[in-house]
mmCIF file of the N, C-alpha and C atoms, coordinates in Angstrom:
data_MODEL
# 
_entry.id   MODEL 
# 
loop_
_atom_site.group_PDB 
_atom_site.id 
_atom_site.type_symbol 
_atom_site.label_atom_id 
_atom_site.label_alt_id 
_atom_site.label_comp_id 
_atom_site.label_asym_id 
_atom_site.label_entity_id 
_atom_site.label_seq_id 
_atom_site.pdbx_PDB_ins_code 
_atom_site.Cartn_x 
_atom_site.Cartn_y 
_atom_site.Cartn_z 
_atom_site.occupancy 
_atom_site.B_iso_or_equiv 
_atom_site.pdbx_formal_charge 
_atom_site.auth_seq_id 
_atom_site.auth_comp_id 
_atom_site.auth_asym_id 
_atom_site.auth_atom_id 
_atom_site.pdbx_PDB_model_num 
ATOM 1   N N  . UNK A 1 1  ? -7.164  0.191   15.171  1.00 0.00 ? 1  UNK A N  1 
ATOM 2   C CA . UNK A 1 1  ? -8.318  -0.524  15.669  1.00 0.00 ? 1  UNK A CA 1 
ATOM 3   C C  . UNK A 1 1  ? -8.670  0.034   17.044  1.00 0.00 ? 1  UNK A C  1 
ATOM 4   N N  . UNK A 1 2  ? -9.933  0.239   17.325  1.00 0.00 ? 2  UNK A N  1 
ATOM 5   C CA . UNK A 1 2  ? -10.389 0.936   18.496  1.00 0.00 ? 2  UNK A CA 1 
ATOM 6   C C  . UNK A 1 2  ? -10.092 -0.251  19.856  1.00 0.00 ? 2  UNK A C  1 
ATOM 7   N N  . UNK A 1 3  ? -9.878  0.614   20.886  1.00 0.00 ? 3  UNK A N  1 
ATOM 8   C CA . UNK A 1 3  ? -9.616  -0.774  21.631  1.00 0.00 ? 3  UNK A CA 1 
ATOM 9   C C  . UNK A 1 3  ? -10.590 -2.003  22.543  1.00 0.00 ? 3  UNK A C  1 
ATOM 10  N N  . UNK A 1 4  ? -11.806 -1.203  22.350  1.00 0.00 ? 4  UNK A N  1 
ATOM 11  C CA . UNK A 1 4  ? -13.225 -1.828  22.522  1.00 0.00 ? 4  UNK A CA 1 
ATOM 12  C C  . UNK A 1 4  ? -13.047 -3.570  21.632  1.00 0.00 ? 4  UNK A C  1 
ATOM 13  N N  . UNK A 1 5  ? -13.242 -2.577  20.280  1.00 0.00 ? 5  UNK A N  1 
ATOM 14  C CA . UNK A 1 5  ? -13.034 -4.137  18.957  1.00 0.00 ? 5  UNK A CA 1 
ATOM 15  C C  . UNK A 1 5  ? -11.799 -4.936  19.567  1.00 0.00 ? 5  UNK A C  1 
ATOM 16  N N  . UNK A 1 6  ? -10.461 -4.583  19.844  1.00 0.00 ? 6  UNK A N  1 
ATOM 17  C CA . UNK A 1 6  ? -9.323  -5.282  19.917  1.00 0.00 ? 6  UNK A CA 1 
ATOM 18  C C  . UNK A 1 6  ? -10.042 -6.358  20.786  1.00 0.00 ? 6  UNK A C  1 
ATOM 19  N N  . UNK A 1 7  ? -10.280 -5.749  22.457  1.00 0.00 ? 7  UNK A N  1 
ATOM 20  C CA . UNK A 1 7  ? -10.249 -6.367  23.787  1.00 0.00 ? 7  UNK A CA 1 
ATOM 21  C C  . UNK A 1 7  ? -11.605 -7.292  23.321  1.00 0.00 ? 7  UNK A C  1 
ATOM 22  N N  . UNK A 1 8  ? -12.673 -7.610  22.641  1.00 0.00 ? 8  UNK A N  1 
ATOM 23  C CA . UNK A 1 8  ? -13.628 -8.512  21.845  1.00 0.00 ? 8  UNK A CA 1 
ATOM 24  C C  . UNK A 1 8  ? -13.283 -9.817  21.114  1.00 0.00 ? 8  UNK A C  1 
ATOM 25  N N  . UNK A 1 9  ? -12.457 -9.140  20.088  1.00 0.00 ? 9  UNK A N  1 
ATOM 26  C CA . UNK A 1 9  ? -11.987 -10.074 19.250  1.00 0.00 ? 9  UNK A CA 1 
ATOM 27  C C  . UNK A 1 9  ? -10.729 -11.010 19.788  1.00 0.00 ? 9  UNK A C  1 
ATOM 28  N N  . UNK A 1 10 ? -9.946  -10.254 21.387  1.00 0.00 ? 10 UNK A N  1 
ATOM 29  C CA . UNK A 1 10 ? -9.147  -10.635 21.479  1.00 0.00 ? 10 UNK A CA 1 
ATOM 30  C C  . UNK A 1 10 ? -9.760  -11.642 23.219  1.00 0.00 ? 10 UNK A C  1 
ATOM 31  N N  . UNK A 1 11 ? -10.629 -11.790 23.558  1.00 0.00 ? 11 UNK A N  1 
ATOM 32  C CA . UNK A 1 11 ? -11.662 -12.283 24.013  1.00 0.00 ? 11 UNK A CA 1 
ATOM 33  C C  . UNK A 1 11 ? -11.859 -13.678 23.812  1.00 0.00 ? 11 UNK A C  1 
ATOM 34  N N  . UNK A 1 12 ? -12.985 -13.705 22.479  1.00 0.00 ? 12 UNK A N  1 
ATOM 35  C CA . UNK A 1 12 ? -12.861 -14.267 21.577  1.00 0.00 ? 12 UNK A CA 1 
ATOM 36  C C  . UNK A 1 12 ? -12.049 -15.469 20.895  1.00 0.00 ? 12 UNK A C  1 
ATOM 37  N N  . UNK A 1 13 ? -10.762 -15.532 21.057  1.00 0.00 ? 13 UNK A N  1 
ATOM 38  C CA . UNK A 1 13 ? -9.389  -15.934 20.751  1.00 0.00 ? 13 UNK A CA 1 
ATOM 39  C C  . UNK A 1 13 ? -8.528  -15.517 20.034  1.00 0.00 ? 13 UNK A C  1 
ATOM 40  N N  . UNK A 1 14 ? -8.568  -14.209 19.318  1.00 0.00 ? 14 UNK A N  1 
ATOM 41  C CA . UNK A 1 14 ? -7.986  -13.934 17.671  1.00 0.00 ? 14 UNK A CA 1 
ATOM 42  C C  . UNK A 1 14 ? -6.389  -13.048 18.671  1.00 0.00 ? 14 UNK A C  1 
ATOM 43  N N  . UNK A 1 15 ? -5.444  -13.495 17.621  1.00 0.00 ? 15 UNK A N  1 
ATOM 44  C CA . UNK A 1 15 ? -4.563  -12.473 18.377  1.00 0.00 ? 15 UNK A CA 1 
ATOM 45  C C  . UNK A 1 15 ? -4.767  -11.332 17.622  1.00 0.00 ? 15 UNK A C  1 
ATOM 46  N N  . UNK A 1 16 ? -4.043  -10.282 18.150  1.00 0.00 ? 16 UNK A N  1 
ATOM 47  C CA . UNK A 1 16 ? -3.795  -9.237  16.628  1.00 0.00 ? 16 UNK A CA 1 
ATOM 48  C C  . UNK A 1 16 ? -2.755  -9.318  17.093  1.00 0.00 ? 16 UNK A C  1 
ATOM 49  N N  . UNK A 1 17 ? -1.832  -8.361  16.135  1.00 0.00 ? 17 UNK A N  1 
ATOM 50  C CA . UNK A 1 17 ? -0.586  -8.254  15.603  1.00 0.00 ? 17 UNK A CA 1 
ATOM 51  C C  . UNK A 1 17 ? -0.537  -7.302  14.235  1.00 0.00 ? 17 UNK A C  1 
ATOM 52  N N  . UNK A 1 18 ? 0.425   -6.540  13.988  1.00 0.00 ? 18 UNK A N  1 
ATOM 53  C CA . UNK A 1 18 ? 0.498   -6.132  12.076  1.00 0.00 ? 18 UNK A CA 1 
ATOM 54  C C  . UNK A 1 18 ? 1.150   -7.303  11.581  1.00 0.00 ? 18 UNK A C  1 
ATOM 55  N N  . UNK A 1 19 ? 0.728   -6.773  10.467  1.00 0.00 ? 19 UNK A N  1 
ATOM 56  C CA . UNK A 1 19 ? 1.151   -7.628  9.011   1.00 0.00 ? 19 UNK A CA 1 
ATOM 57  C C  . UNK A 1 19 ? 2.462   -7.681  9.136   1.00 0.00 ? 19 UNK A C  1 
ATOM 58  N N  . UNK A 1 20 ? 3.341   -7.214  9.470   1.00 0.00 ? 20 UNK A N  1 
ATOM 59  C CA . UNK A 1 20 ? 5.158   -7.522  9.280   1.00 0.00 ? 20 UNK A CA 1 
ATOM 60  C C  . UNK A 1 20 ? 5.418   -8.594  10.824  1.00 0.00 ? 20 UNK A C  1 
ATOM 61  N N  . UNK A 1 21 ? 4.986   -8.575  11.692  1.00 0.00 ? 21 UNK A N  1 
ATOM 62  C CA . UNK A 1 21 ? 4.596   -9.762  12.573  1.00 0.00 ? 21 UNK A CA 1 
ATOM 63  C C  . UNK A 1 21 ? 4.009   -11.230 11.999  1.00 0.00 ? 21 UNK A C  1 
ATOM 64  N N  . UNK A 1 22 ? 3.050   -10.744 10.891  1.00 0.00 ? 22 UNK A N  1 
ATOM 65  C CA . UNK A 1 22 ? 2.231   -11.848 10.434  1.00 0.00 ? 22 UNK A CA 1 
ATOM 66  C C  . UNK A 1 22 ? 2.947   -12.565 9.575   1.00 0.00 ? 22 UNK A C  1 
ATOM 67  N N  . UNK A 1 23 ? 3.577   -11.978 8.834   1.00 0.00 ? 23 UNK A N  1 
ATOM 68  C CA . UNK A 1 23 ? 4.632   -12.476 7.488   1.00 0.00 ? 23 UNK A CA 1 
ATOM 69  C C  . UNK A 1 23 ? 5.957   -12.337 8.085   1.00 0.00 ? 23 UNK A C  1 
ATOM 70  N N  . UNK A 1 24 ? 6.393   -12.576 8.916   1.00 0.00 ? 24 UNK A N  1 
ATOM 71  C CA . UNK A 1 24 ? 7.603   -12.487 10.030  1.00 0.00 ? 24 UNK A CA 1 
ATOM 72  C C  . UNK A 1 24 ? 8.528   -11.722 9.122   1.00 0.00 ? 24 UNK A C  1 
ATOM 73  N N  . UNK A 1 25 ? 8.586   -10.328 8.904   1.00 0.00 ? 25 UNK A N  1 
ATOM 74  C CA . UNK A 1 25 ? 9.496   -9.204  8.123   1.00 0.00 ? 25 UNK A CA 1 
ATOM 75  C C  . UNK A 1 25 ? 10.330  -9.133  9.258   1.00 0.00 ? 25 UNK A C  1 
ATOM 76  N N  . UNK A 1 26 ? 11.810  -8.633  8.241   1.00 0.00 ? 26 UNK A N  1 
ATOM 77  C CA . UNK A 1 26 ? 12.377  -8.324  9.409   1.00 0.00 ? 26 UNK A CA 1 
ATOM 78  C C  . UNK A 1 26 ? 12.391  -6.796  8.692   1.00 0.00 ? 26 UNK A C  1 
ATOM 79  N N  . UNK A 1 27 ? 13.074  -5.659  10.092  1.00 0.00 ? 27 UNK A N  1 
ATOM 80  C CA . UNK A 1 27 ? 12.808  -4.443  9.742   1.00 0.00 ? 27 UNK A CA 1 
ATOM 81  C C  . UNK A 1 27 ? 13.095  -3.834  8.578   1.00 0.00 ? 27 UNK A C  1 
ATOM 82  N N  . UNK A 1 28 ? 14.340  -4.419  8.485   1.00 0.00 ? 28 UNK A N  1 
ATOM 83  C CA . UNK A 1 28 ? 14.658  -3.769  6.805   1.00 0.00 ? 28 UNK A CA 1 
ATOM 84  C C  . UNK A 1 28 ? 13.273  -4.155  5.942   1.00 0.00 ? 28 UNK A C  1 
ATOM 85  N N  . UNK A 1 29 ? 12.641  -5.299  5.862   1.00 0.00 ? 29 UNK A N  1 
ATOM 86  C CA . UNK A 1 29 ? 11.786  -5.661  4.845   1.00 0.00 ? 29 UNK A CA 1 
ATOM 87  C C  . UNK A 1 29 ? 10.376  -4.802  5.306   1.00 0.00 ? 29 UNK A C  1 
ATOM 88  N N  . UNK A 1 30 ? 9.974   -4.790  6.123   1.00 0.00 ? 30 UNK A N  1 
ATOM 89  C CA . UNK A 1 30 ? 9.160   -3.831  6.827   1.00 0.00 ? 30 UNK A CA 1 
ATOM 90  C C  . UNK A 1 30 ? 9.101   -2.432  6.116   1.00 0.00 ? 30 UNK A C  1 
ATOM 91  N N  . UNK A 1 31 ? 10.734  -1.902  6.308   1.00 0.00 ? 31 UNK A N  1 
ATOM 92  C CA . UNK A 1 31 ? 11.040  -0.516  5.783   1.00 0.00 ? 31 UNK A CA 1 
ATOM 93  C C  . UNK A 1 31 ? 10.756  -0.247  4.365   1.00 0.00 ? 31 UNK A C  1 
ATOM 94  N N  . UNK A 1 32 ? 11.237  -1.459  4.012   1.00 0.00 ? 32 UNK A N  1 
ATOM 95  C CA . UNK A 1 32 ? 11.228  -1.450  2.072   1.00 0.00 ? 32 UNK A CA 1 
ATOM 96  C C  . UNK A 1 32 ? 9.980   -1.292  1.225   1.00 0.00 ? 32 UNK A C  1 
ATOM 97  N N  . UNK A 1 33 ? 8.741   -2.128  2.478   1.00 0.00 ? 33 UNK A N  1 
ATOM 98  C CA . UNK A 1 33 ? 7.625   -2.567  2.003   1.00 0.00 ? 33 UNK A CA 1 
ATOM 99  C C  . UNK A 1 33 ? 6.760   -0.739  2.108   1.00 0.00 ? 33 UNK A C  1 
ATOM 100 N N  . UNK A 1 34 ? 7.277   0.122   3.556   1.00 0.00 ? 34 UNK A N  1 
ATOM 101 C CA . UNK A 1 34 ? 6.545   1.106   3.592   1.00 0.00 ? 34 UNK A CA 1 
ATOM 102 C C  . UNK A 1 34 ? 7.314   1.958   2.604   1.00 0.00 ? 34 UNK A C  1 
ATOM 103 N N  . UNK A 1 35 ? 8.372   2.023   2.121   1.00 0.00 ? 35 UNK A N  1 
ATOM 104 C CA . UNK A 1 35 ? 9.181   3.204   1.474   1.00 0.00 ? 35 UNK A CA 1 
ATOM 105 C C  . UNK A 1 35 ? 7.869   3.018   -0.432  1.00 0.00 ? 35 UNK A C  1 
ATOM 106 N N  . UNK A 1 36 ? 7.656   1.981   -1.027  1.00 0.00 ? 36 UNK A N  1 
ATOM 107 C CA . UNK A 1 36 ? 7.126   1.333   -1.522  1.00 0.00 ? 36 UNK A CA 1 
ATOM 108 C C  . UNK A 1 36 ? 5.765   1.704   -1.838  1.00 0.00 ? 36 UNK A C  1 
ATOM 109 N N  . UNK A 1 37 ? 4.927   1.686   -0.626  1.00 0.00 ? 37 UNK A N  1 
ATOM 110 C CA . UNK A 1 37 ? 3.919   2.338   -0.049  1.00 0.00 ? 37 UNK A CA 1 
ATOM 111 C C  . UNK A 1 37 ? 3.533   3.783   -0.344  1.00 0.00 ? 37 UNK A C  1 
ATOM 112 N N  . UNK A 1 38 ? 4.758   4.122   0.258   1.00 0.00 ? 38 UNK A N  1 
ATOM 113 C CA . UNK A 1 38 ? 4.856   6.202   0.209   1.00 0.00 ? 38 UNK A CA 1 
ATOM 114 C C  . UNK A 1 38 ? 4.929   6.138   -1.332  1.00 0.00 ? 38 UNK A C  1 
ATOM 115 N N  . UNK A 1 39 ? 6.068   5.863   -1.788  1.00 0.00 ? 39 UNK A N  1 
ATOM 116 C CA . UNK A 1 39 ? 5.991   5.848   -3.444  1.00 0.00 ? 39 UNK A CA 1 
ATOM 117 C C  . UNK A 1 39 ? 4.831   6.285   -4.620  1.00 0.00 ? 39 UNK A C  1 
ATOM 118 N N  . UNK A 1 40 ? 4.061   5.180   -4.045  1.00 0.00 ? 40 UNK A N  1 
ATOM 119 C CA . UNK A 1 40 ? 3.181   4.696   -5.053  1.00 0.00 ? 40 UNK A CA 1 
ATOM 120 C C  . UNK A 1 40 ? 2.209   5.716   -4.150  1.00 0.00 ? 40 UNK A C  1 
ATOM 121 N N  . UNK A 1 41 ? 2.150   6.043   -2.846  1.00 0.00 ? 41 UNK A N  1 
ATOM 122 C CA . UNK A 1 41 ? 0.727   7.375   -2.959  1.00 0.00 ? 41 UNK A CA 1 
ATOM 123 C C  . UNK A 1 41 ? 1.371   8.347   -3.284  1.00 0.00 ? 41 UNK A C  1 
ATOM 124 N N  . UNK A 1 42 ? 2.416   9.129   -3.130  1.00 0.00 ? 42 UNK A N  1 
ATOM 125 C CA . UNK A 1 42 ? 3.062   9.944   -3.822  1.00 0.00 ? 42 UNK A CA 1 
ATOM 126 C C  . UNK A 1 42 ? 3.115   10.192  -5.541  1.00 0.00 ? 42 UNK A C  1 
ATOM 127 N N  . UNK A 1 43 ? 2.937   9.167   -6.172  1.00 0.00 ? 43 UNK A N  1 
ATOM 128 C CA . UNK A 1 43 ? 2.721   9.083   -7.991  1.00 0.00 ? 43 UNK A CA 1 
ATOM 129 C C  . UNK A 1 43 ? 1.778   9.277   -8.070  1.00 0.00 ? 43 UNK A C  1 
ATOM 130 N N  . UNK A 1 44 ? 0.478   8.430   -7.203  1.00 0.00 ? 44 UNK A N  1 
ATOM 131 C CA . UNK A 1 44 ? -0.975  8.573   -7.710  1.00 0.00 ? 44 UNK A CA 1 
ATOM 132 C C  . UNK A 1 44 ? -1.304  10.036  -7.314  1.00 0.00 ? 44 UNK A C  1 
ATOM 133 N N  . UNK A 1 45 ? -0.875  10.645  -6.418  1.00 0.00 ? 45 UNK A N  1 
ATOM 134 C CA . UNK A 1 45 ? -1.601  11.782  -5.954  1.00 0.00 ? 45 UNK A CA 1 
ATOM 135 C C  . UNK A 1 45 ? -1.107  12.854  -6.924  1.00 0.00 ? 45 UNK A C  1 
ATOM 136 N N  . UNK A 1 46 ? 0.659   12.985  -7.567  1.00 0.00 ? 46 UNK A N  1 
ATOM 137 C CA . UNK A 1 46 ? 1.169   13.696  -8.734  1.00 0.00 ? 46 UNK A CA 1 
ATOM 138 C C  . UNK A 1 46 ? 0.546   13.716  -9.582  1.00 0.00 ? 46 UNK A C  1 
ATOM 139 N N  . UNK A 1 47 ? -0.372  12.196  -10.221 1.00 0.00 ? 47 UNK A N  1 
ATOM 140 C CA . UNK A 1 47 ? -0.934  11.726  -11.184 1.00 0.00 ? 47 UNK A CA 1 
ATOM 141 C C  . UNK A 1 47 ? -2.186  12.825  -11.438 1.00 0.00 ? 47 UNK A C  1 
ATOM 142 N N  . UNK A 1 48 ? -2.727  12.637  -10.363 1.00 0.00 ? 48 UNK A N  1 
ATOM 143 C CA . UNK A 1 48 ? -4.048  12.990  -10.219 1.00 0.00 ? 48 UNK A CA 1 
ATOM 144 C C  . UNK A 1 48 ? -4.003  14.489  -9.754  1.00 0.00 ? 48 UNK A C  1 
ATOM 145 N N  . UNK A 1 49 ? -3.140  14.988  -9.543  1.00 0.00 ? 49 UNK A N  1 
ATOM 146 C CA . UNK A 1 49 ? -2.983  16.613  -9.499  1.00 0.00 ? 49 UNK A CA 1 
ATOM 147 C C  . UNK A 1 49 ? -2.680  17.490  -10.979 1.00 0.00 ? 49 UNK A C  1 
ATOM 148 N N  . UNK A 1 50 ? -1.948  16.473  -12.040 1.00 0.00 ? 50 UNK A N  1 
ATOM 149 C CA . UNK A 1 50 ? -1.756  16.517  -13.155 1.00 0.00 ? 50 UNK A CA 1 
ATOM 150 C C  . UNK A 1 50 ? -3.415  16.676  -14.166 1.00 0.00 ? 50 UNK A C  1 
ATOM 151 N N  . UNK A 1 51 ? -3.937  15.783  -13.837 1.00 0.00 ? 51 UNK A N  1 
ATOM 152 C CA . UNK A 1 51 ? -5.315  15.392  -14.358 1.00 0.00 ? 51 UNK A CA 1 
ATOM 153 C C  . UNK A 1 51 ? -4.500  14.319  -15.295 1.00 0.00 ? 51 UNK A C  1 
ATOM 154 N N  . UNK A 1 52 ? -3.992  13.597  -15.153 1.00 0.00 ? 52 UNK A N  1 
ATOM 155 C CA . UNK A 1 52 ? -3.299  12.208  -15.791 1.00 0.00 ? 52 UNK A CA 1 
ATOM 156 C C  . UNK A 1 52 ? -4.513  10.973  -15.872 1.00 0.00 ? 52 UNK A C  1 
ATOM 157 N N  . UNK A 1 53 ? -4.813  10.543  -16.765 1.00 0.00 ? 53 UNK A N  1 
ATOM 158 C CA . UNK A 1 53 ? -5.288  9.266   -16.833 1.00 0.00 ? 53 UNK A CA 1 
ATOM 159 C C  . UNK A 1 53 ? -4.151  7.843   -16.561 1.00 0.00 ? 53 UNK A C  1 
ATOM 160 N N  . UNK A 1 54 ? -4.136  6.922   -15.897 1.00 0.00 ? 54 UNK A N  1 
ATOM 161 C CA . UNK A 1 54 ? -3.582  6.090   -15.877 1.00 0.00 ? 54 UNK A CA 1 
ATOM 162 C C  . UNK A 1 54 ? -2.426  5.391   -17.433 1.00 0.00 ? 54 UNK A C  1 
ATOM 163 N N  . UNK A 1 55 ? -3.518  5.704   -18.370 1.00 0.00 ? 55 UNK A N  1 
ATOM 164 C CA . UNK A 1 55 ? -3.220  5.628   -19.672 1.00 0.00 ? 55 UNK A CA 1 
ATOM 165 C C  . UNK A 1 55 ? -1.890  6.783   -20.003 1.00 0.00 ? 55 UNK A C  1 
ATOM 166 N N  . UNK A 1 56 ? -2.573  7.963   -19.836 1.00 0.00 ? 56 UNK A N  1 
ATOM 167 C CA . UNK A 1 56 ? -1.779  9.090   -20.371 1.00 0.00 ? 56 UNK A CA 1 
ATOM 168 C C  . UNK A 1 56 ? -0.331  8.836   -19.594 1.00 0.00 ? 56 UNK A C  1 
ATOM 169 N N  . UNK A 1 57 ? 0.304   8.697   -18.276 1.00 0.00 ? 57 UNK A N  1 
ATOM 170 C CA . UNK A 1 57 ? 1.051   8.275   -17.500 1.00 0.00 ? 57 UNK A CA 1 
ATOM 171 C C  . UNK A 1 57 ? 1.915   7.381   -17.974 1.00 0.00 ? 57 UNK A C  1 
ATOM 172 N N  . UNK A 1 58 ? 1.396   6.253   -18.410 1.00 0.00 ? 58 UNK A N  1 
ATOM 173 C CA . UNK A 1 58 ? 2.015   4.895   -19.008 1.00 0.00 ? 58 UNK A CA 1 
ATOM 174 C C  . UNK A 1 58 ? 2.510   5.475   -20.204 1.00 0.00 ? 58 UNK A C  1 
ATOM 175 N N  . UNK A 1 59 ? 1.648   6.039   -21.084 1.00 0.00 ? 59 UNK A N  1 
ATOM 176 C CA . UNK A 1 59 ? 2.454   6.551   -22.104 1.00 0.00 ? 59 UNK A CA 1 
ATOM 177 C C  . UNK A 1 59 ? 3.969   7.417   -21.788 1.00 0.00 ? 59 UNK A C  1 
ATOM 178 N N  . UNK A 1 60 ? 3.737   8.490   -20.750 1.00 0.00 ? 60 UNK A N  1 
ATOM 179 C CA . UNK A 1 60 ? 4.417   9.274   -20.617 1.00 0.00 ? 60 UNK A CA 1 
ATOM 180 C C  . UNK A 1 60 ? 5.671   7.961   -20.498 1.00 0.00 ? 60 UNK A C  1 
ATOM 181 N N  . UNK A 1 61 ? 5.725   7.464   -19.459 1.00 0.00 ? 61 UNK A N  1 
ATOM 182 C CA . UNK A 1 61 ? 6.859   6.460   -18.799 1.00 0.00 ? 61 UNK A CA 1 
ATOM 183 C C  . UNK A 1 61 ? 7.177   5.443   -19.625 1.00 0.00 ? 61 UNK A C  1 
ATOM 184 N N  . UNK A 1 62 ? 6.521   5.263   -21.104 1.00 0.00 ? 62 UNK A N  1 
ATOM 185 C CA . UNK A 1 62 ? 6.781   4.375   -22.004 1.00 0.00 ? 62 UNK A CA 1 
ATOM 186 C C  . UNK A 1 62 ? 6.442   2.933   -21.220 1.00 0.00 ? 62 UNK A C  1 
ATOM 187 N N  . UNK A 1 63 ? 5.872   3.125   -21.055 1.00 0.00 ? 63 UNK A N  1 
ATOM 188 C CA . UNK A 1 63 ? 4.782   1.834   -19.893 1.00 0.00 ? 63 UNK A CA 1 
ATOM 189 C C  . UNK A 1 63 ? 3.688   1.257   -20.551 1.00 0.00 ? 63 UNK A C  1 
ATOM 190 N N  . UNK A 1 64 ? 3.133   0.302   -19.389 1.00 0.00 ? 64 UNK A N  1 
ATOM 191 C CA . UNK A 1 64 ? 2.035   0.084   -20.174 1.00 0.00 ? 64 UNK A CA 1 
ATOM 192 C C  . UNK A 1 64 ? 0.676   0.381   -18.759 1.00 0.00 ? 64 UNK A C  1 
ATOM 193 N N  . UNK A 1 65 ? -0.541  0.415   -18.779 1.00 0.00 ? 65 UNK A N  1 
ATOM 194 C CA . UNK A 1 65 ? -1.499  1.299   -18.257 1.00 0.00 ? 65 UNK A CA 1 
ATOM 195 C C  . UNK A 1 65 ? -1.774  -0.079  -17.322 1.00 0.00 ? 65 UNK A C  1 
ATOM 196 N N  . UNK A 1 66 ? -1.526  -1.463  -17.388 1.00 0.00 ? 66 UNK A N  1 
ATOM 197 C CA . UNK A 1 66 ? -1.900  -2.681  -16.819 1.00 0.00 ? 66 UNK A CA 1 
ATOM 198 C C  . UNK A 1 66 ? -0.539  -2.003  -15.323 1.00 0.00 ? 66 UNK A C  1 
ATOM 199 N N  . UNK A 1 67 ? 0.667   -1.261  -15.723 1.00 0.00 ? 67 UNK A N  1 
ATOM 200 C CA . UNK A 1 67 ? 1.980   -1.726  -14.667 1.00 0.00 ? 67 UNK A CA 1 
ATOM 201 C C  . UNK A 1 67 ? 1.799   -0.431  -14.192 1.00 0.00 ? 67 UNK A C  1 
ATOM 202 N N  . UNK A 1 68 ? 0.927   0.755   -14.815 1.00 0.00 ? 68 UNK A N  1 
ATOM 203 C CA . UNK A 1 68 ? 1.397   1.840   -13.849 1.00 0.00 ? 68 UNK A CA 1 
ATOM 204 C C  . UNK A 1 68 ? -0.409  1.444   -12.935 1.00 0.00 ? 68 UNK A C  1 
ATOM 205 N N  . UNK A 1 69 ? -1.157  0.577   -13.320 1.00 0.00 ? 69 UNK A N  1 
ATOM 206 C CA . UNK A 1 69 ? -1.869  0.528   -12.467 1.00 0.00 ? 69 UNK A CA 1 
ATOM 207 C C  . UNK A 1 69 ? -1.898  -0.225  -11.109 1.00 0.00 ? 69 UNK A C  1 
ATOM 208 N N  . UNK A 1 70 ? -0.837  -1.029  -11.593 1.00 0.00 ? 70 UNK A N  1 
ATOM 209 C CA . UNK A 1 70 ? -0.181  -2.543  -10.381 1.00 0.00 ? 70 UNK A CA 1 
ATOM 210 C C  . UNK A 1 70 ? 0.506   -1.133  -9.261  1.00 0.00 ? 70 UNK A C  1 
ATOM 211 N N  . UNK A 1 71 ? 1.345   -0.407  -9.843  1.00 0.00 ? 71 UNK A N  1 
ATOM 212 C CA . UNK A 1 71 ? 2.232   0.273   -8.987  1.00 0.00 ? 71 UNK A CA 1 
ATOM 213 C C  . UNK A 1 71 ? 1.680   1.479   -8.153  1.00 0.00 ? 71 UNK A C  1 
ATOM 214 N N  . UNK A 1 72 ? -0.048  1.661   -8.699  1.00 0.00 ? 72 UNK A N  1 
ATOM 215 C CA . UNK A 1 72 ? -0.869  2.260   -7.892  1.00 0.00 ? 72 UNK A CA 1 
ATOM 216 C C  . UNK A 1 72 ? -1.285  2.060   -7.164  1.00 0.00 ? 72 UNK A C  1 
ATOM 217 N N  . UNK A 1 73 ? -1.768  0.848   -7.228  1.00 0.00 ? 73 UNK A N  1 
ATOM 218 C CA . UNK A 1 73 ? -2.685  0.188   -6.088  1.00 0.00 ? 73 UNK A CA 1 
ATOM 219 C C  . UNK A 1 73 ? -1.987  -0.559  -5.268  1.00 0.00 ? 73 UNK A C  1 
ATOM 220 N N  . UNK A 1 74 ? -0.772  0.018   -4.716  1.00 0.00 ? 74 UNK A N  1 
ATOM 221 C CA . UNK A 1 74 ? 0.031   -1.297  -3.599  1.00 0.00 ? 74 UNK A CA 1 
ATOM 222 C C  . UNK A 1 74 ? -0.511  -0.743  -2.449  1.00 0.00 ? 74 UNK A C  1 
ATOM 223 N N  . UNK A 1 75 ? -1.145  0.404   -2.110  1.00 0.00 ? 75 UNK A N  1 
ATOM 224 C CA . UNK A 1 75 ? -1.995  0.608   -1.053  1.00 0.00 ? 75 UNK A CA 1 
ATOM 225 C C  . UNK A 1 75 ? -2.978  1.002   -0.708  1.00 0.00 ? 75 UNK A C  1 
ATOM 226 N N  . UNK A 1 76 ? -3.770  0.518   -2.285  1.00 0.00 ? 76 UNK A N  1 
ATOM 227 C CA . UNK A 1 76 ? -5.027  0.006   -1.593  1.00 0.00 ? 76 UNK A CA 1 
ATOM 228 C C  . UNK A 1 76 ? -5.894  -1.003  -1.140  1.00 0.00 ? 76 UNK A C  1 
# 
């Protein structure tokens, strides 16, 4: 966040903080949540260097195309 917006909103009354502050993580859970993160852009980007359809993938992993899509989108 630029620090123009921060010093506004924080003005304003809003605190900021990240999300592992917000949901009081402790670091390990923090760590787990980004390792998690990397993961899942790491598959989609394999995926998609492959020319993989979400479908074709699930098949491959004996999956189904609803769970390799959950495990895609954890960061977006």
């Amino acid at each position: 966040m630029k620090d123009i917006k921060r010093k506004r909103l924080e003005a304003k009354g809003w605190k900021i903080g990240s999300a592992a502050e917000f949901l009081k993580l402790s670091p390990e859970e923090s760590s787990y949540i980004e390792l998690k993160i990397a993961l899942s852009k790491n598959l989609q980007r394999c995926r998609r260097e492959k020319n993989l359809t979400q479908e074709q993938l699930a098949r491959m992993l004996k999956s189904s195309q609803s769970r390799v899509a959950i495990c895609l989108s954890v960061h977006c």
